[in-house]
N, C-alpha and C positions, 0 to 999 in steps of 0.2 A: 526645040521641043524634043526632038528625038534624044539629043543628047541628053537632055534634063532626064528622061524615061529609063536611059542606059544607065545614069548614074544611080536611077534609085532601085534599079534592080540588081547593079551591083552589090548596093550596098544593103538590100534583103538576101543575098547571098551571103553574102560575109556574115551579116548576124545570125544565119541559119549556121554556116559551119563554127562558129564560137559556142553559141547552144549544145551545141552539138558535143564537142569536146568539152562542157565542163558536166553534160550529162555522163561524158565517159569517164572523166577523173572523179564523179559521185561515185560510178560503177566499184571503180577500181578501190576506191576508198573505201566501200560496203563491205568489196570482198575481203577484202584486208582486214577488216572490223570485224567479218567473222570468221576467217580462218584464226584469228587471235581469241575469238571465243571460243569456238572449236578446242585451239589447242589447250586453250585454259582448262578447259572442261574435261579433255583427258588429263589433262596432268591433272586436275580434281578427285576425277574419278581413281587413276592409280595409285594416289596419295592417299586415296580414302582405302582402299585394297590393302595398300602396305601399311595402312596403320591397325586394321583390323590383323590381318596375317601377326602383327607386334604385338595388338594387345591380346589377340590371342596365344600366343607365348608367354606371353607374361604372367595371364591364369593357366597356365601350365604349370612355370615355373613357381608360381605362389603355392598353386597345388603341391608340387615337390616338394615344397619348403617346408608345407601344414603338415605333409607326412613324416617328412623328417623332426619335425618339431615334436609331433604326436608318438614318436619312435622314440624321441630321449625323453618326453616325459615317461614313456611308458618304462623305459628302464631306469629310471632316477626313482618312480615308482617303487618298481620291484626289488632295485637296490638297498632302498629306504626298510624295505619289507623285510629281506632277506637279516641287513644288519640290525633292526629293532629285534625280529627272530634269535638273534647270536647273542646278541648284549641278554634278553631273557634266560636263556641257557645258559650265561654267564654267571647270572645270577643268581641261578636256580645250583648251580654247581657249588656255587658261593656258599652257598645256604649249608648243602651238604658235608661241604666241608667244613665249616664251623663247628655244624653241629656232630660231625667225626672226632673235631678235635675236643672237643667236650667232654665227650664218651671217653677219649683217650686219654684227658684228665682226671676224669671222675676213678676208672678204673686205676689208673697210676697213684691216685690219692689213697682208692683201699688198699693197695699193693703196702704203699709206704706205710699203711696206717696199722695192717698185719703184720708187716715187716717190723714194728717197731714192737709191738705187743709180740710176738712171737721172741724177739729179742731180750725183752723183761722177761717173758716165761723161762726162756733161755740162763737166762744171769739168776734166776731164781733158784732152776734148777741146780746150778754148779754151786750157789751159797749152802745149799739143801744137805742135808747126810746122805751118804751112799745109799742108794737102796741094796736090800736084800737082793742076793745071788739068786738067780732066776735057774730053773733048771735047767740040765743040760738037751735042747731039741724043743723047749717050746719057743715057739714064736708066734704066739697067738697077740692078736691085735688090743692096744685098749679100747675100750667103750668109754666113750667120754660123754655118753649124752647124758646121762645121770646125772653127773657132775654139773655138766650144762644146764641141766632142767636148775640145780640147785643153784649154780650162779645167778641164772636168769630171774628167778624167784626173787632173790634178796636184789636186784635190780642194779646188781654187779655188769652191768651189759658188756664192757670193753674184755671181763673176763669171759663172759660168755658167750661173744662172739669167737673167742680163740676156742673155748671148748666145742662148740657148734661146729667149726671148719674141721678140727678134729677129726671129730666125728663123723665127716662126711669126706673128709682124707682118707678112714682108716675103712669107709666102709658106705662105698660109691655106690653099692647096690641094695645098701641096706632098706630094713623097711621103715625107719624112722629117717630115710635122709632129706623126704619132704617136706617134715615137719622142723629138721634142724635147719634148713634153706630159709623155710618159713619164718624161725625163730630170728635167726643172723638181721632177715628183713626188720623185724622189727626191734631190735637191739638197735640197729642203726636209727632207725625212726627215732627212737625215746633217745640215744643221744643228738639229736637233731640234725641227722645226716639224711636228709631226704633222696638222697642224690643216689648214695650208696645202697640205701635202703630199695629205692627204687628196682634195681640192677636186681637183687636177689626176688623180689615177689615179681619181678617181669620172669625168671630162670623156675618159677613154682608155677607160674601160668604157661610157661612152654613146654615145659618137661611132663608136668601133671595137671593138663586142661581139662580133664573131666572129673576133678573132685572138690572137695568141699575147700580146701587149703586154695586154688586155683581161684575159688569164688571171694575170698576172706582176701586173698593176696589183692584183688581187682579192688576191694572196697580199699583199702587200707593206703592204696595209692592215689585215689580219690579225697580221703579224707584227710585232714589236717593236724 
């Protein structure tokens, strides 16, 4: 009987101390479970730090990017600006010079067109008889606007235009030379040189802006 008592307190021992030990390898296993949570949870935590610290950089760096970007357009802008600016002035310059070379036509056109009427007056002259020996020491000028008024009348215009220039060749200050300018204009008109005509009633409105010829010249370039 004793022995039977021995054996079964033995063996309440022994299952005390196995209890025992697999409460401590729970232990052990808990801790381990969460020292690995633990560590999980900083590495969470500083992954979540270094991603913010990143994405915070990155809207930095996008920031620098939209400046930069807002920086070339703004000079692609101004660029655009400047050279539409240039090409206008280009063309504005265009303009002017055209219409220089125009002017420079039209004038080269009366040039040739006296030039060649003064050349018949010429050839006319030397077909002509001598005139009479003029006395000795005068050198008084002709009047040709007489002559002028009488060409212009019979609607001799090309002759009248040469006596008109005369006229205002021999006698730059005279007091008929607004109305021989005046005339020249309209000699050109009736032979249908607008152009020409033009030039001499623009020289009777610059020269003599406050008279009656000045007002006649404005309409006459107006009219048809």
């Amino acid at each position: 009987m004793k022995k039977f008592i021995l054996m079964l307190s033995t063996t309440f021992a022994l299952t005390g101390c196995l209890m025992t030990r697999e409460e401590i390898a729970d232990e052990e296993q808990r801790k381990a479970v969460q020292q690995q949570v633990s560590s999980l949870q900083k590495n969470t935590a500083e992954t979540q730090n270094h991603y913010s610290e990143v994405s915070d950089e990155i809207r930095e760096l996008r920031g620098r990017v939209e400046t930069v970007e807002n920086r070339q357009t703004g000079y692609v802008k101004e660029r655009e600006k400047l050279q539409s600016s240039v090409e206008a002035q280009l063309a504005e310059l265009g303009k002017k010079q055209a219409t220089l070379q125009e002017e420079m036509q039209k004038l080269n056109n009366q040039i040739s067109f006296l030039t060649q009427e003064l050349g018949k007056v010429a050839a006319a002259k030397a077909a002509a008889p001598a005139p009479a020996p003029v006395a000795k020491g005068s050198d008084k000028k002709t009047d040709n606007y007489k002559l002028a008024e009488e060409t212009f009348a019979k609607k001799d215009f090309k002759q009248a235009i040469l006596e008109y220039q005369k006229y205002r060749e021999n006698f730059p200050n005279g007091k008929r030379f607004a109305n021989a300018t005046y005339k020249i204009g309209l000699s050109f008109k009736a032979l249908g040189m607008r152009d020409e005509a033009k030039t001499f009633f623009e020289e009777v409105q610059s020269k003599f802006p406050d008279t009656a010829l000045a007002k006649l010249a404005k309409e006459q370039m107006k009219s048809k």
